[in-house]
C-alpha positions as CSV (number, residue, x, y, z in Angstrom):
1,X,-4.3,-43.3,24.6
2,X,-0.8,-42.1,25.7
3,X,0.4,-39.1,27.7
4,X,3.7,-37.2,27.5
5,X,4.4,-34.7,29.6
6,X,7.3,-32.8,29.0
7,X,8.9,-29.7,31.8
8,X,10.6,-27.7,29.7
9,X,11.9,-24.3,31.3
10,X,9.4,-21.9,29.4
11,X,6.3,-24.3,30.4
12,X,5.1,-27.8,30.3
13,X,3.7,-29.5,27.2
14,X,0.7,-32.1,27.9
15,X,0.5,-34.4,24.3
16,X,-1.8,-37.2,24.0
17,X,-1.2,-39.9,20.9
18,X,-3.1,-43.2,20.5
19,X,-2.0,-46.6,19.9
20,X,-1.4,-45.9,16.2
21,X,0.5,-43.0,17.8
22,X,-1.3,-39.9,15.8
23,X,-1.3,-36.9,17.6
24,X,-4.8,-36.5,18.8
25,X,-3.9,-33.1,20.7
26,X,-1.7,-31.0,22.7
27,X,-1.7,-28.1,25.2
28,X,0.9,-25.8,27.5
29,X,0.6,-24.1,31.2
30,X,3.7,-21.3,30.8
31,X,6.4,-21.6,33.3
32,X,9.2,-18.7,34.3
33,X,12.7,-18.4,35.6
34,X,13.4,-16.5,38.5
35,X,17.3,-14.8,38.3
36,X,17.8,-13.5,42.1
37,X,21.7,-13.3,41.0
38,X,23.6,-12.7,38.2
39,X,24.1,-16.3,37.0
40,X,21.2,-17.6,39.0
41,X,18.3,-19.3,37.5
42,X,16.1,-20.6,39.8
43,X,12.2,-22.0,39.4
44,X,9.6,-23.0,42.2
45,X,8.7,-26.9,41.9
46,X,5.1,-25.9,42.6
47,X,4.6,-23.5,39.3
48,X,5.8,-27.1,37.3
49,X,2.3,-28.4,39.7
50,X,0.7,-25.8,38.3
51,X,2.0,-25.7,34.5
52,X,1.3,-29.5,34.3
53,X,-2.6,-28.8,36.4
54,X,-3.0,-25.8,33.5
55,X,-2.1,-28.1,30.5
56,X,-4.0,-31.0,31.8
57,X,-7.1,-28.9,32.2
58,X,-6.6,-27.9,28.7
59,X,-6.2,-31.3,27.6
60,X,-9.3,-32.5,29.5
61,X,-11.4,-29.7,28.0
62,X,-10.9,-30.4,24.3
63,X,-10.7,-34.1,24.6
64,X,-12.3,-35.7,27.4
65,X,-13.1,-39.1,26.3
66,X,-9.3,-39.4,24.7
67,X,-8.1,-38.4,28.5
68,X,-10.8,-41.1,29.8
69,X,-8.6,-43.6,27.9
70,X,-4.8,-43.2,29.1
71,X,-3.0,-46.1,29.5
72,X,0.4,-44.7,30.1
73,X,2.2,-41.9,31.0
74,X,5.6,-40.5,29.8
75,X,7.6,-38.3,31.6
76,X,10.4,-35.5,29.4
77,X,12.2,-32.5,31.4
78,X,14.7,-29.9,31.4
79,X,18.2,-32.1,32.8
80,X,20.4,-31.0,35.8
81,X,18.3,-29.4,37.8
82,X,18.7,-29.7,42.1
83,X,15.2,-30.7,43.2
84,X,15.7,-30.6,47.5
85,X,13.3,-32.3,49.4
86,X,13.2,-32.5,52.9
87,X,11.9,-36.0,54.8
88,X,8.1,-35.3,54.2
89,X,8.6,-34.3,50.6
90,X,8.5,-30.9,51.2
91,X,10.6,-28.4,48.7
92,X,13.6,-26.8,51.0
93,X,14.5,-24.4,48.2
94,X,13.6,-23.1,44.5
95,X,15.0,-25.5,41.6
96,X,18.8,-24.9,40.9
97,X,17.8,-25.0,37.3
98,X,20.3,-26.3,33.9
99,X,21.7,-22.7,33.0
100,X,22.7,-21.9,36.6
101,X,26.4,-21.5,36.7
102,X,27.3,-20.2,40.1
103,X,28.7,-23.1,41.0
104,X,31.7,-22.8,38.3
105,X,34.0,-23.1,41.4
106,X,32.7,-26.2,42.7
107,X,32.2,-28.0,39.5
108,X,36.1,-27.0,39.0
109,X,36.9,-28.5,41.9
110,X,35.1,-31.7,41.3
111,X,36.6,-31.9,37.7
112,X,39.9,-31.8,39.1
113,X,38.9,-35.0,41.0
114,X,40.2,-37.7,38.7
115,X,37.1,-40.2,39.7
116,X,34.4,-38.1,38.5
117,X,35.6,-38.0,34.3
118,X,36.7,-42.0,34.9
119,X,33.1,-43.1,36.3
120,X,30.5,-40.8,34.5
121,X,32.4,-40.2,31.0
122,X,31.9,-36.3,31.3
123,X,33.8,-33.4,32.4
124,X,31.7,-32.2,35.0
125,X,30.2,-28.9,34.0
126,X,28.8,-26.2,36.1
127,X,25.5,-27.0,35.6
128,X,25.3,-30.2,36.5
129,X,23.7,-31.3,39.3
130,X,26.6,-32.5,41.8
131,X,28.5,-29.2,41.8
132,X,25.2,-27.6,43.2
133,X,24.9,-29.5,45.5
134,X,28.4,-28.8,46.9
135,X,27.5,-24.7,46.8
136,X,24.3,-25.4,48.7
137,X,26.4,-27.4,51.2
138,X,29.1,-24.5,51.2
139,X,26.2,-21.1,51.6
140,X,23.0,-23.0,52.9
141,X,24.5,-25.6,55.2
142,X,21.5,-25.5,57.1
143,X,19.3,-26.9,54.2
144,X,22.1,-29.5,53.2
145,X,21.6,-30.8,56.2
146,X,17.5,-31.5,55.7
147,X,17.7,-32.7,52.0
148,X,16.4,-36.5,52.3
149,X,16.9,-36.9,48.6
150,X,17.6,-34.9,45.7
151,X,15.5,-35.4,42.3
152,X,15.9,-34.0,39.2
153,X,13.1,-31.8,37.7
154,X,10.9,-34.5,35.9
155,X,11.2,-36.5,38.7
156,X,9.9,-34.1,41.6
157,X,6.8,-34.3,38.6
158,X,6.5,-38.0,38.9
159,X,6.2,-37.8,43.1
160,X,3.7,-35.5,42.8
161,X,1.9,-37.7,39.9
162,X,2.9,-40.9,41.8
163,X,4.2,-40.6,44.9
164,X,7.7,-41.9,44.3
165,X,11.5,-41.7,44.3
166,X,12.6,-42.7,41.2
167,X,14.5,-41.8,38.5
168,X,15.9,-43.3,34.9
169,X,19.5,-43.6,33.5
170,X,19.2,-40.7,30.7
171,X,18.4,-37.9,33.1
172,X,20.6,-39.2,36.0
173,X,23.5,-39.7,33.5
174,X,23.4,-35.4,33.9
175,X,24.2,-35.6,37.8
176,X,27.8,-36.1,37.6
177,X,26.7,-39.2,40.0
178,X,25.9,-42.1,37.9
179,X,28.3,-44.8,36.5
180,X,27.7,-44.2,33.0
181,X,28.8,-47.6,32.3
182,X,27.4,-49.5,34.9
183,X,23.9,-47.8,34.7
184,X,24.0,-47.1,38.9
185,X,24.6,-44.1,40.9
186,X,28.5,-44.5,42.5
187,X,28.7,-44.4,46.1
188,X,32.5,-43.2,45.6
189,X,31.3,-40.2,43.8
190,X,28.4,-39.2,46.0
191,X,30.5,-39.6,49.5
192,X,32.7,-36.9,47.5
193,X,29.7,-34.5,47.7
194,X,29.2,-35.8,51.3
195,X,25.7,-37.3,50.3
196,X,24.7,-41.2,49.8
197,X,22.5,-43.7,47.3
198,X,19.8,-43.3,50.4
199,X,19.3,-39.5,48.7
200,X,19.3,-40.6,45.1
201,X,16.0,-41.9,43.8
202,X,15.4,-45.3,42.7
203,X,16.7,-46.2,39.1
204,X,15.1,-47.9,36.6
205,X,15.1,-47.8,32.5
206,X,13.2,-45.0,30.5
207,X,11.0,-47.5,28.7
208,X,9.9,-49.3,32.2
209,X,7.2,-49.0,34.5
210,X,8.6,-46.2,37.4
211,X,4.9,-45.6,39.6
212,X,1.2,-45.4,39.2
213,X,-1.1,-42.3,38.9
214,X,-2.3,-41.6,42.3
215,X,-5.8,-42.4,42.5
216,X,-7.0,-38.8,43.0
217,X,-5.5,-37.4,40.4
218,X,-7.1,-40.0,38.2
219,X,-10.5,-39.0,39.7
220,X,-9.4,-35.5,38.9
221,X,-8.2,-36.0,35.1
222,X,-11.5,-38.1,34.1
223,X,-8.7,-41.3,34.1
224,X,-9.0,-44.7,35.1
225,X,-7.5,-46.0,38.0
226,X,-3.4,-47.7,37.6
227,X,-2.5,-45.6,34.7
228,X,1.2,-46.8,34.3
229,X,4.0,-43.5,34.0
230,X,7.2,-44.6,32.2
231,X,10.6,-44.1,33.8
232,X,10.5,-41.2,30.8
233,X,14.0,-38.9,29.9
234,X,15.9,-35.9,29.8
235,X,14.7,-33.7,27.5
236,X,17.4,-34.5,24.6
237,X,17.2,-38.1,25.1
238,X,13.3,-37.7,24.7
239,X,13.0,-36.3,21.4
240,X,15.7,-38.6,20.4
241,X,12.8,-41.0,21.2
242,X,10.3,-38.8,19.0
243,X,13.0,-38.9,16.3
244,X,13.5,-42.7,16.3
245,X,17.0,-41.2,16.9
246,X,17.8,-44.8,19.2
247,X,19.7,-47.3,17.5
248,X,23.9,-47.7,16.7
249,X,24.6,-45.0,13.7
250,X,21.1,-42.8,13.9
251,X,22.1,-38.9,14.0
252,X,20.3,-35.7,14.5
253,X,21.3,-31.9,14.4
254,X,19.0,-29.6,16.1
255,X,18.8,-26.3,14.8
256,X,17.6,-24.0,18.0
257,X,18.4,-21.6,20.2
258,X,21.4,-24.1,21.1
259,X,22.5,-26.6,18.6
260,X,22.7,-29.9,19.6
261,X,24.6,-33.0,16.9
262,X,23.2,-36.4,19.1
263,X,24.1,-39.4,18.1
264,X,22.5,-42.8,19.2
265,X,25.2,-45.3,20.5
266,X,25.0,-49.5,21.2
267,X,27.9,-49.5,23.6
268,X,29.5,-46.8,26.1
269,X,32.3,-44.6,24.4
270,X,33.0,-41.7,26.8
271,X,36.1,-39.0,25.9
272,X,35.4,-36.4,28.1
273,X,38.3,-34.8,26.9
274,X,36.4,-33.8,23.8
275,X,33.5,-32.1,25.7
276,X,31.0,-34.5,24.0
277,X,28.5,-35.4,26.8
278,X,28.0,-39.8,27.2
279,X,25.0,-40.1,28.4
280,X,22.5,-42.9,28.7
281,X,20.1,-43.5,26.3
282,X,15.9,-43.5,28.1
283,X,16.1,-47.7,26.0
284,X,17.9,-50.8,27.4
285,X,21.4,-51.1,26.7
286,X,21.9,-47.8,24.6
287,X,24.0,-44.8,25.4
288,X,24.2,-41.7,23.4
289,X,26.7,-39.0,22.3
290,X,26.1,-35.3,22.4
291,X,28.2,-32.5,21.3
292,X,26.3,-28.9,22.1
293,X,26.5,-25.8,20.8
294,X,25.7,-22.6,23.2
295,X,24.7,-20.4,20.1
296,X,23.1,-21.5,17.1
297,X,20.1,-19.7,16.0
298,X,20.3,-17.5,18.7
299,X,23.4,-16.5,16.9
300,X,21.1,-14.8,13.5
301,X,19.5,-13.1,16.0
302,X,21.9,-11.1,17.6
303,X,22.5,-10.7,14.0
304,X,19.1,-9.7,13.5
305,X,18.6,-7.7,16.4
306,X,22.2,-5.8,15.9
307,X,21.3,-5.2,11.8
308,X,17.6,-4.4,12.4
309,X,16.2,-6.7,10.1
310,X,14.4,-10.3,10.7
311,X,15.8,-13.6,10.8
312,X,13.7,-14.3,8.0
313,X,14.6,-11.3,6.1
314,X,18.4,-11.6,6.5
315,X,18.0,-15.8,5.5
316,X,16.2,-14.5,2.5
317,X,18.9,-11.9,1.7
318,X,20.9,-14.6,1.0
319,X,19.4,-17.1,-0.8
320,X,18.3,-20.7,-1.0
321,X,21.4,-22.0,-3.2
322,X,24.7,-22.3,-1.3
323,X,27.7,-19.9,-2.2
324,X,31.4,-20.5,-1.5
325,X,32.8,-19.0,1.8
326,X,33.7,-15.1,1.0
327,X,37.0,-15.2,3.5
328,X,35.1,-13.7,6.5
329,X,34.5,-16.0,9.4
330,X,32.4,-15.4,12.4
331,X,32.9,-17.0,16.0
332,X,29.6,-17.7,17.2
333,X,30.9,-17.9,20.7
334,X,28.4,-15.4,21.7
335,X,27.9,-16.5,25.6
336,X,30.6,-19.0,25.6
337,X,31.1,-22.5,24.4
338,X,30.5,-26.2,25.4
339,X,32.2,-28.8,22.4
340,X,34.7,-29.2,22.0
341,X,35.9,-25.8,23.7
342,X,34.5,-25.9,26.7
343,X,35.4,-22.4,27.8
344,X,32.3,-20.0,29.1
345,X,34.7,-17.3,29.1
346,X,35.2,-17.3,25.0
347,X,33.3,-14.5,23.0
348,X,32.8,-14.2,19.4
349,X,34.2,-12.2,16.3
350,X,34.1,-11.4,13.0
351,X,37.1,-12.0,10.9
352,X,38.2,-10.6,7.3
353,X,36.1,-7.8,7.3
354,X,36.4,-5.8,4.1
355,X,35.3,-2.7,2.4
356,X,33.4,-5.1,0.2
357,X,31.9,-7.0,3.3
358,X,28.2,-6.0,3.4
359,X,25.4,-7.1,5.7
360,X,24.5,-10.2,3.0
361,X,28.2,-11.7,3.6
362,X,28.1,-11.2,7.6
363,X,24.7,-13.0,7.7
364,X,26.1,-15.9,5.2
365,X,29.3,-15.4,7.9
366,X,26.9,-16.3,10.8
367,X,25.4,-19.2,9.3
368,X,28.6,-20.6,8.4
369,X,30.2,-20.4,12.1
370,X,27.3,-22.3,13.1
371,X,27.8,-25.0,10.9
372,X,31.3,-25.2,11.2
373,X,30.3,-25.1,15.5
374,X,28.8,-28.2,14.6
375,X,31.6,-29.7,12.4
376,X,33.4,-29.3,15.6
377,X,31.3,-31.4,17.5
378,X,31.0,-34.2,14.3
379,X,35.0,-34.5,14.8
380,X,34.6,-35.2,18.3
381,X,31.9,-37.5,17.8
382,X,34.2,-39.6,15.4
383,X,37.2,-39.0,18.4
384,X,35.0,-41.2,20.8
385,X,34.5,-43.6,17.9
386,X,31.3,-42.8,16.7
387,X,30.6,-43.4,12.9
388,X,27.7,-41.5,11.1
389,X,26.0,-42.0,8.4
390,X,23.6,-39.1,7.7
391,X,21.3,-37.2,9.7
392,X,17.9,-35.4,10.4
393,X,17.7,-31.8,10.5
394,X,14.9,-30.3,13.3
395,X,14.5,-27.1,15.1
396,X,13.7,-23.5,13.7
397,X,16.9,-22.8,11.8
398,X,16.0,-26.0,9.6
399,X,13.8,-23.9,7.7
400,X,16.5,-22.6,6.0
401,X,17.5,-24.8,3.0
402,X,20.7,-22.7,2.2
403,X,21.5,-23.1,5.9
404,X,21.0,-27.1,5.7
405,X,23.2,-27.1,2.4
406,X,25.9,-25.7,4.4
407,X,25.8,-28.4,7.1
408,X,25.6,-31.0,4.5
409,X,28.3,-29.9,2.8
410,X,30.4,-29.0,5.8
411,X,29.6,-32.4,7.6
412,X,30.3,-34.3,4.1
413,X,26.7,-36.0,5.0
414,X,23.3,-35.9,3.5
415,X,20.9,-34.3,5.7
416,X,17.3,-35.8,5.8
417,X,14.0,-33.2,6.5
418,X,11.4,-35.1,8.8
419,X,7.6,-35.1,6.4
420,X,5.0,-32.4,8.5
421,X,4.6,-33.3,12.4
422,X,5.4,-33.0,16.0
423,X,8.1,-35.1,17.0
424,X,9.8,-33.6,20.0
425,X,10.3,-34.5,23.6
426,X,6.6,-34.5,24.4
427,X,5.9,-37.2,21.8
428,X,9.2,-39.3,22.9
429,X,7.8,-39.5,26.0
430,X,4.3,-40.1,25.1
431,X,6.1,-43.4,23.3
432,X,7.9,-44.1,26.1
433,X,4.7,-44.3,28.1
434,X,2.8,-46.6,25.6
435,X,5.9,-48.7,25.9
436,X,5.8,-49.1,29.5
437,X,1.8,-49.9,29.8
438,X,2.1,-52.1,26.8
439,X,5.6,-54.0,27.1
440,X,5.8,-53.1,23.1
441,X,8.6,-53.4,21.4
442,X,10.8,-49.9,21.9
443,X,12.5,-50.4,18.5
444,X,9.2,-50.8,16.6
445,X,7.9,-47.9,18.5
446,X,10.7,-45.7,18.4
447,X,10.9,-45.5,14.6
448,X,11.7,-42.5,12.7
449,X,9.6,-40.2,10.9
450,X,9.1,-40.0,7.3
451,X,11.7,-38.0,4.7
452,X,10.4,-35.5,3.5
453,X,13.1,-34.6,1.3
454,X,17.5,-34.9,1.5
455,X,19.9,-32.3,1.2
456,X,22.7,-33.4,-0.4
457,X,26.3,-32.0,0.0
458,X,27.9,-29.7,-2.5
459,X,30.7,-31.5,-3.8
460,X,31.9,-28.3,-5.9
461,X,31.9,-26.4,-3.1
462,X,33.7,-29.3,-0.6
463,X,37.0,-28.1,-1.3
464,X,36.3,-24.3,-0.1
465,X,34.6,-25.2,3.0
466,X,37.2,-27.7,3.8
467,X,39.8,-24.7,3.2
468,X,37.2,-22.3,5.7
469,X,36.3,-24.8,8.2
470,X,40.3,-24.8,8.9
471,X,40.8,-21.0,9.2
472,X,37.6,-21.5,11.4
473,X,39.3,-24.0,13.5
474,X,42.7,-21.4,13.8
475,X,41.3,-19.0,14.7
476,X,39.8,-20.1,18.7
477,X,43.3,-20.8,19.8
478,X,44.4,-17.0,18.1
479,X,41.4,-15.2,20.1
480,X,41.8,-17.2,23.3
481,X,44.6,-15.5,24.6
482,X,42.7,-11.8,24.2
């Protein structure tokens, strides 16, 4: 048997597979974020303990003798996040989580550097890791000067499962620290934040062997003694692992809260420019693209919430079978946006409101600024030189069939729907812990999920979202200025 164990910022999923790698069972301990300050988000290190303790139990309860038979553990979690630990390990401050962004002046500042976007392939964005450091430095001098080393979430889990500093290149690549190319943190960049490699953790590949389970927490779980844990991932590049998402031309759009359009590279092709995040991949020699979306079903429902109907309700109103655009256009810039834009000060907007613009065409509106959100991040993708071929559509908003016709169409790509199952983070890094205690394969391990069925594009209809998707594209630089 094989753990994952993936922090996520709502809680921590615990998710056991076997060597077949069926799901024998699952469970979650909840998790909260504290905001002290507008733009704060904050979470204590010891309720990720006690999420991981609570899904464990859980685990343990419903399937002891599976439990009795981990091999390997994986490791998934939230990216970004500023872990500070003192000399003795001991937590100097609450987690600087992912969606933190008072350090927007800092990360500026940083940006402006030259060295940071020519080393790590990414604008540096508020909140990434580096930049908080420098505002912790700047208001809580006192605890910059105690922090021994600096891990990211994940990896404050694995010293408390382990007792070790280490880290892997997928979550690091987030710090605005690493070499992207080279695969090793950059002295140059971390004497910019007045810190040193003695503060970073150790690095090694996702897929290796990063620690042992401490012997009392073995004793504790019902496990044996030397269970391996995996180097593990970020969050993204982990269910990219669950996906099979790992090899040169594999694509997938996540529907979510967020959208994410992450595509699995062979080689290291960075254009920050773009606001694609190059990152590197949790296997050997791989790197991955990333173009982010801040709204995507979180977009239909504010649409929801504002027309007091469902989700569901308004995705029914408007069918399964894709119509042309009607002329109105919606921004769905509704806290900002990341690709290609980059701009957290952007809102959105409706455009080409008629009289004979009812609540049916605004909902078919929102769908199709999403889509078109993530037409912007395929063209940046093919910018940094990154071919693909089709992809596979997960998340909530994949539900929707007229919704996935509109990508398809919109991305001139046929979209593939995964058969029945579980194949997030939790499960990458289940894999990547068999991988590690076994020395398998990663490619015959990572493999992708049956089809359940493709979604073809709508070649009637190409022409009229071409001619949408470019009224969409004019109309950020109109609003900008207002």
């Amino acid at each position: 048997m094989y753990l994952g164990l993936d922090l996520g910022t709502s809680g921590v999923k615990a998710m056991l597979i076997d060597g077949d790698q069926r799901v024998i069972g699952s469970a979650t301990g909840s998790l909260d974020v504290s905001r002290p300050h507008p733009g704060w988000s904050e979470q204590d290190p010891a309720h990720w303990i006690a999420a991981t303790e609570e899904a464990v139990a859980a685990l343990k309860a419903a399937h002891p003798a599976a439990l009795a038979a981990v091999r390997g553990i994986g490791l998934s979690g939230h990216m970004h996040g500023a872990t500070l630990i003192d000399a003795d390990d001991k937590v100097l401050r609450p987690c600087i989580l992912w969606n933190d962004t008072r350090s927007f002046a800092e990360a500026a500042v940083l940006d402006a550097d030259p060295r940071f976007r020519a080393l790590t392939g990414n604008i540096v964005f508020p909140g990434f890791t580096a930049p908080k450091l420098v505002w912790v430095k700047h208001n809580e001098p006192d605890i910059f000067a105690r922090v021994a080393k600096v891990l990211l979430p994940k990896d404050y889990l694995r010293l408390w499962l382990s007792g070790e500093h280490i880290s892997e290149m997928s979550d690091s690549a987030g710090t605005s620290w690493l070499d992207t190319g080279k695969r090793a943190w950059s002295p140059e960049l971390l004497a910019a934040t007045d810190l040193d490699e003695g503060q970073m953790p150790h690095l090694v590949e996702g897929t290796e062997q990063a620690g042992t389970l401490r012997a009392e927490l073995a004793a504790a779980w019902g496990m044996q003694q030397g269970v391996v844990i995996a180097g593990g991932a970020g969050d993204n590049a982990a269910s990219a692992c669950g996906m099979g998402t790992v090899a040169e031309g594999q694509a997938f759009v996540s529907l979510g809260t967020s959208g994410v359009l992450f595509a699995a590279n062979g080689s290291y092709l960075p254009k920050p420019e773009s606001a694609v995040h190059a990152f590197c991949h949790a296997l050997p020699g791989t790197w991955h693209q990333m173009g982010v979306i801040l709204s995507a079903t979180d977009a239909l429902n504010w649409h929801a919430r504002v027309t007091g109907r469902s989700a569901g309700d308004l995705a029914a109103e408007v069918g399964d079978h894709l119509k042309a655009p009607t002329g109105v256009t919606f921004l769905p810039y509704l806290s900002g946006e990341r690709t290609p834009h980059n701009d957290a000060k952007i809102r959105g907007a409706f455009i080409g409101l008629g009289h004979e613009t009812g609540r049916a065409e605004l909902t078919q509106a929102v769908m199709e600024g999403v889509t078109f959100a993530i037409r912007d991040s395929l063209e940046a993708l093919k910018s940094a030189g990154t071919s693909i071929g089709r992809v596979t559509a997960i998340g909530g908003g994949s539900r929707s069939r007229y919704w996935l016709a509109s990508i398809a169409t919109a991305l001139g790509l046929p979209v593939d729907i995964p058969a029945d199952g579980d194949f997030g983070a939790a499960f990458g890094a289940a894999r990547l812990g068999l991988i590690a205690a076994t020395g398998a394969d990663p490619l015959a391990v990572c493999t992708a999920p049956q089809t359940a069925e493709t979604v073809e594009p709508v070649s009637a209809l190409t022409s009229a979202y071409d001619t949408a998707y470019h009224r969409y594209r004019a109309l950020y630089p109109a609003i900008r200025g207002i």
